[in-house]
N, CA, C and O atoms as a GROMACS GRO file, in nm:
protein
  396
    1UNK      N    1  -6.958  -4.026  -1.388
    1UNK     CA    2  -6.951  -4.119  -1.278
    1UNK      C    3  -7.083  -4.113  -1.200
    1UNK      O    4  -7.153  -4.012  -1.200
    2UNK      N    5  -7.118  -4.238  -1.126
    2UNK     CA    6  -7.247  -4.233  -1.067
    2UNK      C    7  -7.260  -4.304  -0.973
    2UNK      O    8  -7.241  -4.425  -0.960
    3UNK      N    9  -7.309  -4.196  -0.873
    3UNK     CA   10  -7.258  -4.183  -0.747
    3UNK      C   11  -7.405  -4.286  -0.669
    3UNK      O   12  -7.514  -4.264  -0.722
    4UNK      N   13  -7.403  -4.363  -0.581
    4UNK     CA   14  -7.474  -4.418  -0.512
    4UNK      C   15  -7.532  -4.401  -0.367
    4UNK      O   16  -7.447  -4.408  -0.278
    5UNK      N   17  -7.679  -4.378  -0.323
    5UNK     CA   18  -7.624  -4.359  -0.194
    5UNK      C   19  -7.763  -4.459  -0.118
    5UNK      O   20  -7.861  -4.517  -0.166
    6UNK      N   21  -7.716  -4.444   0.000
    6UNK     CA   22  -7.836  -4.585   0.072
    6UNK      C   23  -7.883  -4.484   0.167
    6UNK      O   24  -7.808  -4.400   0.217
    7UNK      N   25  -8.034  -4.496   0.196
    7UNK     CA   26  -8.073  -4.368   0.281
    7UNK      C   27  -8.073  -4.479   0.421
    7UNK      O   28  -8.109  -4.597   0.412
    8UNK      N   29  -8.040  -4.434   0.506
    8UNK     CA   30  -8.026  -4.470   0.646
    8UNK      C   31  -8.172  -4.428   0.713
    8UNK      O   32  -8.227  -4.318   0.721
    9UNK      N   33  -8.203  -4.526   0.746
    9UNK     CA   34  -8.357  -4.433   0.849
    9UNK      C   35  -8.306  -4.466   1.023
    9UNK      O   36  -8.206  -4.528   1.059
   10UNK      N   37  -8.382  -4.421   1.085
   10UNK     CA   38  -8.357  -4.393   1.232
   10UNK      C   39  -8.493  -4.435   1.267
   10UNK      O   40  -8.602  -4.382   1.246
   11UNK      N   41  -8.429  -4.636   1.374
   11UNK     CA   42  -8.565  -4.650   1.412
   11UNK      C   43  -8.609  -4.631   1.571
   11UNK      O   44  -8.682  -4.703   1.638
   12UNK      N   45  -8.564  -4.550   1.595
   12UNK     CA   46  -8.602  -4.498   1.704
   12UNK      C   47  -8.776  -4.450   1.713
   12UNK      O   48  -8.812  -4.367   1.630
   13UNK      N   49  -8.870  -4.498   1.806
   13UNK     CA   50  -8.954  -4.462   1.758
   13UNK      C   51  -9.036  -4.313   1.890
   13UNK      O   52  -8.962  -4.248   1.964
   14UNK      N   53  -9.136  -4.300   1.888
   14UNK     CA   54  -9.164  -4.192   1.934
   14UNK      C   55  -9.250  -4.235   2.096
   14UNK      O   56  -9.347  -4.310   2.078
   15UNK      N   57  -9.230  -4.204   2.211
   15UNK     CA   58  -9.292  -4.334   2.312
   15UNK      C   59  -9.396  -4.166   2.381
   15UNK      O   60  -9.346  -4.060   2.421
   16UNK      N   61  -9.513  -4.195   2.374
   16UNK     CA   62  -9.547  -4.065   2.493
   16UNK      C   63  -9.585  -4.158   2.593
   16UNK      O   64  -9.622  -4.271   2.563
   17UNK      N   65  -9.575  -4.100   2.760
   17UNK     CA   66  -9.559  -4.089   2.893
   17UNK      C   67  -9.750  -4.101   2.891
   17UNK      O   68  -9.818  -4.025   2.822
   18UNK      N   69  -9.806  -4.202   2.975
   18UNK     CA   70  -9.912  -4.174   3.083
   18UNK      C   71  -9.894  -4.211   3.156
   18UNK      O   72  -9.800  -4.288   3.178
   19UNK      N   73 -10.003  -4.159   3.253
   19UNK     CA   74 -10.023  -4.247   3.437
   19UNK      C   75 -10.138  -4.323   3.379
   19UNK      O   76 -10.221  -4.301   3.291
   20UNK      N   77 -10.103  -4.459   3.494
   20UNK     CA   78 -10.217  -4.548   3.507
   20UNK      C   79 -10.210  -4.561   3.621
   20UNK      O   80 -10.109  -4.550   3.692
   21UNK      N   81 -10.338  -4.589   3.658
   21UNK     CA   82 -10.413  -4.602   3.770
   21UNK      C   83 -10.388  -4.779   3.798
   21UNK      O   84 -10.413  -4.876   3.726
   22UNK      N   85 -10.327  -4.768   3.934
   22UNK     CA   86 -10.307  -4.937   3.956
   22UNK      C   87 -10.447  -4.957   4.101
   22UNK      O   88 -10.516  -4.881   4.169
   23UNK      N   89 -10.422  -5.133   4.085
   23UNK     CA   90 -10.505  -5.128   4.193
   23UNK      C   91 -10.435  -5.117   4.357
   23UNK      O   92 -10.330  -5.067   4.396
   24UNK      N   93 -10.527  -5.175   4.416
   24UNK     CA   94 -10.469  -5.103   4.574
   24UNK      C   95 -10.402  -5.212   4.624
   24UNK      O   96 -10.501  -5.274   4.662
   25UNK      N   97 -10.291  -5.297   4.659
   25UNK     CA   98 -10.273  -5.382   4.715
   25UNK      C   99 -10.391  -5.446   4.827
   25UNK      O  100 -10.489  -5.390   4.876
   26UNK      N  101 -10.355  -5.543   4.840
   26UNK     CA  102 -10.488  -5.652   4.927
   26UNK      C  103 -10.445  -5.626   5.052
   26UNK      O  104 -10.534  -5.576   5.120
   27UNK      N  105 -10.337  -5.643   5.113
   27UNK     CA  106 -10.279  -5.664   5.253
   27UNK      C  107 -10.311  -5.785   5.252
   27UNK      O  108 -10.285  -5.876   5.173
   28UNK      N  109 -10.398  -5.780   5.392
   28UNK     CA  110 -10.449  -5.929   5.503
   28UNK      C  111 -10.509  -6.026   5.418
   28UNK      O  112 -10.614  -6.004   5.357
   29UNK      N  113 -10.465  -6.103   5.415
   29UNK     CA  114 -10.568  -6.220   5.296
   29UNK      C  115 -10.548  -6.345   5.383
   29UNK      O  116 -10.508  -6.455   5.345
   30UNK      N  117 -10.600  -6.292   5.561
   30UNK     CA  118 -10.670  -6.407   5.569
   30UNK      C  119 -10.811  -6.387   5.613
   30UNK      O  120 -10.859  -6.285   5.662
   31UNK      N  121 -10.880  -6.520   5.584
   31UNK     CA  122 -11.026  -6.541   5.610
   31UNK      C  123 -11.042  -6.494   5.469
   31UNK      O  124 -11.121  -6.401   5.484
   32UNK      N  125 -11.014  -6.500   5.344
   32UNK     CA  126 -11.015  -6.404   5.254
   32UNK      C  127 -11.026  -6.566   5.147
   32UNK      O  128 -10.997  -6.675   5.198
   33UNK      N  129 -11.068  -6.555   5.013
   33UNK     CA  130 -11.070  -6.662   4.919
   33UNK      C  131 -10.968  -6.638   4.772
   33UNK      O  132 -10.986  -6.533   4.710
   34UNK      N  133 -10.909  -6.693   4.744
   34UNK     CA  134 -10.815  -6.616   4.661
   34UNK      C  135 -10.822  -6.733   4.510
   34UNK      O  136 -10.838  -6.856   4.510
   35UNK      N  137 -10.811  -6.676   4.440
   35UNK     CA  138 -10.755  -6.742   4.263
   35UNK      C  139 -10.636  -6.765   4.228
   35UNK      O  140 -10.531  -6.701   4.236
   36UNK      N  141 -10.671  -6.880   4.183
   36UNK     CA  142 -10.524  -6.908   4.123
   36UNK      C  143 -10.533  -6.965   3.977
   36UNK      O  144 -10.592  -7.069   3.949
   37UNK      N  145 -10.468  -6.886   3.888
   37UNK     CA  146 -10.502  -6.948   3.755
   37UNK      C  147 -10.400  -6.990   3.709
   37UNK      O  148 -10.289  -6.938   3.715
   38UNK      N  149 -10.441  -7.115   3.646
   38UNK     CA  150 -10.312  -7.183   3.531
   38UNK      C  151 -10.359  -7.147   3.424
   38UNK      O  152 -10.476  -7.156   3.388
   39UNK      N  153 -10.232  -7.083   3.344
   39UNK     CA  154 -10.243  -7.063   3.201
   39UNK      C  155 -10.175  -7.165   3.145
   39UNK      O  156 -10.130  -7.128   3.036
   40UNK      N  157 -10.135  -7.325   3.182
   40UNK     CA  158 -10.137  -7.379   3.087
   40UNK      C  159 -10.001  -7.377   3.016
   40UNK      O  160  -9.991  -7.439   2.911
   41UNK      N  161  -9.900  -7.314   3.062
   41UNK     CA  162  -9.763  -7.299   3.040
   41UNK      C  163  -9.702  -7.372   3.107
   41UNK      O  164  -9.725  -7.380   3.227
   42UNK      N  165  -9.617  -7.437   3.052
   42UNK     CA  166  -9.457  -7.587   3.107
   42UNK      C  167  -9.421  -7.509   3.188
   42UNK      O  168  -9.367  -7.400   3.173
   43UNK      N  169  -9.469  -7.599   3.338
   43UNK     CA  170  -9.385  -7.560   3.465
   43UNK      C  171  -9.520  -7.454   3.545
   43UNK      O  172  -9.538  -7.444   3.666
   44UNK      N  173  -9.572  -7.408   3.473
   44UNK     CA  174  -9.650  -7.273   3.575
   44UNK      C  175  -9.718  -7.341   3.680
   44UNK      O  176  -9.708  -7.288   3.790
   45UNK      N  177  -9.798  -7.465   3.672
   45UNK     CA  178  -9.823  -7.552   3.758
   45UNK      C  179  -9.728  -7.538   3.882
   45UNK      O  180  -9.774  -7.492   3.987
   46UNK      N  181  -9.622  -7.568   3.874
   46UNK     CA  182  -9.527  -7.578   3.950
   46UNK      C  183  -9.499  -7.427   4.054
   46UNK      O  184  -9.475  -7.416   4.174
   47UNK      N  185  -9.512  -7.347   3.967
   47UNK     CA  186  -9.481  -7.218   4.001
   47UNK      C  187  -9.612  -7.194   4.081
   47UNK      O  188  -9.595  -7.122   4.180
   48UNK      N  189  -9.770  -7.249   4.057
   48UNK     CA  190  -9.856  -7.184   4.106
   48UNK      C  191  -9.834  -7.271   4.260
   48UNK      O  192  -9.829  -7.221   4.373
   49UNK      N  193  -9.823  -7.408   4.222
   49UNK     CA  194  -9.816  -7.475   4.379
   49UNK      C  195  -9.713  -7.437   4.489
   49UNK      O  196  -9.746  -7.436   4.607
   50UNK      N  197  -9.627  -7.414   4.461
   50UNK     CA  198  -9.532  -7.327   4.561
   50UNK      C  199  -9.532  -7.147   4.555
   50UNK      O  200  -9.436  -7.071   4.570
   51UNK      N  201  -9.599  -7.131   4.543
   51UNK     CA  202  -9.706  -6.976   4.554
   51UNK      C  203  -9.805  -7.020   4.655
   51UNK      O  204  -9.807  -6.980   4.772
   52UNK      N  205  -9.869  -7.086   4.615
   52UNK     CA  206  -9.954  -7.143   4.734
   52UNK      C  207  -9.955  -7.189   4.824
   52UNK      O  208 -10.062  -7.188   4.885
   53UNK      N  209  -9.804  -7.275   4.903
   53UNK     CA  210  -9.755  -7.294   4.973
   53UNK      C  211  -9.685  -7.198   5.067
   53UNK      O  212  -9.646  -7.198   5.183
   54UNK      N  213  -9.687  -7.130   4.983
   54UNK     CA  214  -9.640  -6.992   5.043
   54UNK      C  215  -9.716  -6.949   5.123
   54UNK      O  216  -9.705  -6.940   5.245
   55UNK      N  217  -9.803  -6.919   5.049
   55UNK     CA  218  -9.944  -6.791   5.095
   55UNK      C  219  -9.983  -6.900   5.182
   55UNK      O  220  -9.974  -6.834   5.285
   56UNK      N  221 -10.026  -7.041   5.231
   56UNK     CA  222 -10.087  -7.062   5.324
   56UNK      C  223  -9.961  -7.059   5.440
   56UNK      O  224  -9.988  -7.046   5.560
   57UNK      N  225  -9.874  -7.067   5.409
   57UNK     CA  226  -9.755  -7.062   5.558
   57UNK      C  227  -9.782  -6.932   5.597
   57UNK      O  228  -9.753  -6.900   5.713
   58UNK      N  229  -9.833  -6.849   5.522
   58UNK     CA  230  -9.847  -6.710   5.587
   58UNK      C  231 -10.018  -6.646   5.627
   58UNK      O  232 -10.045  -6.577   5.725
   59UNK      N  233 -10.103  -6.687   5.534
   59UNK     CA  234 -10.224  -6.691   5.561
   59UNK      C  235 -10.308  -6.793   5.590
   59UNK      O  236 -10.262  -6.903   5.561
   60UNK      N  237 -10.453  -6.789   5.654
   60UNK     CA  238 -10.542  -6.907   5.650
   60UNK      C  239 -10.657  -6.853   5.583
   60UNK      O  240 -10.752  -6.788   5.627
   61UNK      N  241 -10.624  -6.899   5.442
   61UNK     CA  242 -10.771  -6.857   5.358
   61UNK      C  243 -10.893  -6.929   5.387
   61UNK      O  244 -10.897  -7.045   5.428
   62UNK      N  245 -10.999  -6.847   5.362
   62UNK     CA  246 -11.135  -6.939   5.373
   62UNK      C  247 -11.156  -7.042   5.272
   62UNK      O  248 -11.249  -7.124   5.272
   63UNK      N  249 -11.014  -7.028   5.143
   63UNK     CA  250 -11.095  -7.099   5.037
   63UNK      C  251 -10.986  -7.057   4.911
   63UNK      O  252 -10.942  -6.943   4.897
   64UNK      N  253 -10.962  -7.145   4.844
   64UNK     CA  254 -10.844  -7.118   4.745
   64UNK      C  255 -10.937  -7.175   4.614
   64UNK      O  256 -10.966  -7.294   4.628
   65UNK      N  257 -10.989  -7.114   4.492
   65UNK     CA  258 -11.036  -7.122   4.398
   65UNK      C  259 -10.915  -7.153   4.265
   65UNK      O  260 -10.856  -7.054   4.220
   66UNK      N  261 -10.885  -7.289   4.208
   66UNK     CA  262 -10.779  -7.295   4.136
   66UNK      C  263 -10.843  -7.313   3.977
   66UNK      O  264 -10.955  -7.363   3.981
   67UNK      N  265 -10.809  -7.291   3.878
   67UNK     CA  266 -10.913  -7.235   3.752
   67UNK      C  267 -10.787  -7.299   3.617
   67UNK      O  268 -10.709  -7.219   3.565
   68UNK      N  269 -10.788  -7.392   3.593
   68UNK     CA  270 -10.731  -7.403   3.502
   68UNK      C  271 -10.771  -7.370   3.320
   68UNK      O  272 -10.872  -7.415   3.266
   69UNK      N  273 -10.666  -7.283   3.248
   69UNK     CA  274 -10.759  -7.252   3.136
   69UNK      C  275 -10.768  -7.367   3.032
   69UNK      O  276 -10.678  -7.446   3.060
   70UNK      N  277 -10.829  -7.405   2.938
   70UNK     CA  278 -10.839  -7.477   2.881
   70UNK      C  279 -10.785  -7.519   2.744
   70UNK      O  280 -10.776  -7.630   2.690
   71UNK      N  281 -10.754  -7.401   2.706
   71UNK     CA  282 -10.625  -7.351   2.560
   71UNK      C  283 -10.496  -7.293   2.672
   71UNK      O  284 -10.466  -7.188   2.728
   72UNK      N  285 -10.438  -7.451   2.661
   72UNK     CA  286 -10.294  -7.397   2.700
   72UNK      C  287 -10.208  -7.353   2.606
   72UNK      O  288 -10.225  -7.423   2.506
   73UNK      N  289 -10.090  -7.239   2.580
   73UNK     CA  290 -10.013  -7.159   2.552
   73UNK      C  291 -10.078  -7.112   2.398
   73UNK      O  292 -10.023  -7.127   2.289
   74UNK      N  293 -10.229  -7.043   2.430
   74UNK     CA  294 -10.298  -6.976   2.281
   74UNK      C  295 -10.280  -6.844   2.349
   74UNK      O  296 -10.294  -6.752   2.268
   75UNK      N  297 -10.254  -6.802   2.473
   75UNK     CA  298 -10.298  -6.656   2.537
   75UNK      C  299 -10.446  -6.651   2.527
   75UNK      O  300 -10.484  -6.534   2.538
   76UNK      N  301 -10.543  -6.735   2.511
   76UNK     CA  302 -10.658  -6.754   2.501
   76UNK      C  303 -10.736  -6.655   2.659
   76UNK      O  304 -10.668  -6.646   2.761
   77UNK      N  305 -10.851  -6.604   2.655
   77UNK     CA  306 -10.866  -6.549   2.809
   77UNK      C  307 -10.933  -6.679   2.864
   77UNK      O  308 -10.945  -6.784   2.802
   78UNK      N  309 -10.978  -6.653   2.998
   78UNK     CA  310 -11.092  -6.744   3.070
   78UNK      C  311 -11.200  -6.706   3.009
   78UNK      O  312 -11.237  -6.594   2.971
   79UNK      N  313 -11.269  -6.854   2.999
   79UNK     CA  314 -11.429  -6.889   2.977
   79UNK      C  315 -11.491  -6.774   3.040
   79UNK      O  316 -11.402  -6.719   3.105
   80UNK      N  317 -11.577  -6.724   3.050
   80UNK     CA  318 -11.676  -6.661   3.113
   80UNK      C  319 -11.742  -6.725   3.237
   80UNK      O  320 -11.784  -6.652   3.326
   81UNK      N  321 -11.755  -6.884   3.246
   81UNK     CA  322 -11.802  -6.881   3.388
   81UNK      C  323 -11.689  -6.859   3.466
   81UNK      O  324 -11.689  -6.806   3.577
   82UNK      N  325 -11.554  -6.919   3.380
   82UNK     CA  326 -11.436  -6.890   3.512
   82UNK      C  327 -11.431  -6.761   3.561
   82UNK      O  328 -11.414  -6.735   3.680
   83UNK      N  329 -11.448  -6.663   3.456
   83UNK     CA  330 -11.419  -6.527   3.510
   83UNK      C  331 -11.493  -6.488   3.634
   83UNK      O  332 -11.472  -6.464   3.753
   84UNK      N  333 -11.643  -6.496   3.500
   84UNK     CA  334 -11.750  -6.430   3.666
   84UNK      C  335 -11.702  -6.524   3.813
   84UNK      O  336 -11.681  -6.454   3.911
   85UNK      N  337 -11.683  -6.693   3.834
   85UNK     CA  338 -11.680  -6.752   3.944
   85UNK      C  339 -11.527  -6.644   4.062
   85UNK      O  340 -11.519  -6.611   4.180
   86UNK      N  341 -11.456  -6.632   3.967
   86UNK     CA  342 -11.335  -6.553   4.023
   86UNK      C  343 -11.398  -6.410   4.070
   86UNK      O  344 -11.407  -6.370   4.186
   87UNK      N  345 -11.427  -6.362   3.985
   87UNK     CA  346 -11.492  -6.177   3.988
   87UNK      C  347 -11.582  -6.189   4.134
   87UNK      O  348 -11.566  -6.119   4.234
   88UNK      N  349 -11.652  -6.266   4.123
   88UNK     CA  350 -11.740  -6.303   4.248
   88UNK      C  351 -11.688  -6.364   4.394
   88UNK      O  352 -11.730  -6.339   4.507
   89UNK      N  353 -11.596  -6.442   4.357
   89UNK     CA  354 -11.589  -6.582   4.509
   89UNK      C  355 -11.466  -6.479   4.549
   89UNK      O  356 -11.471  -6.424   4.659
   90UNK      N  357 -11.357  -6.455   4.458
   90UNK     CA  358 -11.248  -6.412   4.549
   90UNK      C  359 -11.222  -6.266   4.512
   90UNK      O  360 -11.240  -6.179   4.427
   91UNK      N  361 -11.154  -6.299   4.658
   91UNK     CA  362 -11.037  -6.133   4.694
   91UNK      C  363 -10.972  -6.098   4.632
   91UNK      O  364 -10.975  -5.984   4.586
   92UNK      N  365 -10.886  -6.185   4.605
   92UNK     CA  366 -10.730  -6.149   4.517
   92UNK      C  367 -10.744  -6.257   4.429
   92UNK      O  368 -10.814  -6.355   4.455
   93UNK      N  369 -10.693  -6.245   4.343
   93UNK     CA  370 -10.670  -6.373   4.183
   93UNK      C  371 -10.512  -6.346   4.111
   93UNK      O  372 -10.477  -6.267   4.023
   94UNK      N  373 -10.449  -6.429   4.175
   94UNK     CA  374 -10.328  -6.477   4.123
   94UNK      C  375 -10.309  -6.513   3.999
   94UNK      O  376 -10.292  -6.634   3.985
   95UNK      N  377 -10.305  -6.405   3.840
   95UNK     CA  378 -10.233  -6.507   3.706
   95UNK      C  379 -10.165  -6.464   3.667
   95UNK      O  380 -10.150  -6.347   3.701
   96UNK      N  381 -10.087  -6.513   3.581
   96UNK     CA  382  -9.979  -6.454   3.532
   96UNK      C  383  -9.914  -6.532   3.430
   96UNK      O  384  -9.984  -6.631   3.407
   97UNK      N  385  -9.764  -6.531   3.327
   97UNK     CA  386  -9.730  -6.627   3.222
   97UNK      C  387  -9.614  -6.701   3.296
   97UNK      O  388  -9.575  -6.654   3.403
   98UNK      N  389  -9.571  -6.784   3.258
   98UNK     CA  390  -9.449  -6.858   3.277
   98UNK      C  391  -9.397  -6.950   3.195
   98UNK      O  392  -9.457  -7.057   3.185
   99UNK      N  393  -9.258  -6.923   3.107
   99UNK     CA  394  -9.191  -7.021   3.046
   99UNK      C  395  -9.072  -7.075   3.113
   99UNK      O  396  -9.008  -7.166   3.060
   0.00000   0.00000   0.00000
C-alpha cells in the first residue's frame, strides 16, 4: 500500500522591529507657504480642496503651492522642478494616495 502525504508549509513570515526617526510636526502654519500635491487619483482633487479649506479656516498662509503630477495613478514621483520648487518655497507639503 502507498501511502501519500502533502507537506504543509507555514507562511508565517519572519518581521524584525526598527525605530524610525519621524519628522517633527510643523505646529503654526501661519505666515507659512504650504504644498499640496495631486497624485492624480479619482476624487483626491476633492480630498485636497477641502483640506485646504480647512487649513485656511484655521490658518492665513503666505502662499499655498498646488503641484499637480503628471502620470496620474503610475505612482510615478514628481518631476524634479516640482520637487526642488516644494523643497524650497514651502513649510509643510501635503501628499498622499486616495481611492
Amino acid at each position: 500500500m502507498t501511502i501519500n502525504y502533502i507537506e504543509v508549509f507555514n507562511p508565517t513570515g519572519k518581521v524584525k522591529e526598527r525605530t524610525i526617526a519621524t519628522v517633527t510636526r510643523a505646529g503654526d502654519l501661519n505666515g507659512e507657504v504650504i504644498g499640496l500635491v495631486d497624485n492624480g487619483k479619482p476624487n483626491f482633487d476633492i480630498f485636497l480642496s477641502r483640506l485646504e479649506e480647512l487649513l485656511r479656516n484655521k490658518f492665513k498662509f503666505a502662499g499655498i503651492i498646488c503641484i499637480k503630477k503628471g502620470e496620474k495613478d503610475t505612482g510615478a514621483a514628481l518631476n524634479l522642478e516640482d520637487m526642488e520648487k516644494l523643497a524650497t518655497e514651502c513649510h509643510v507639503v501635503f501628499n498622499g494616495i486616495c481611492d
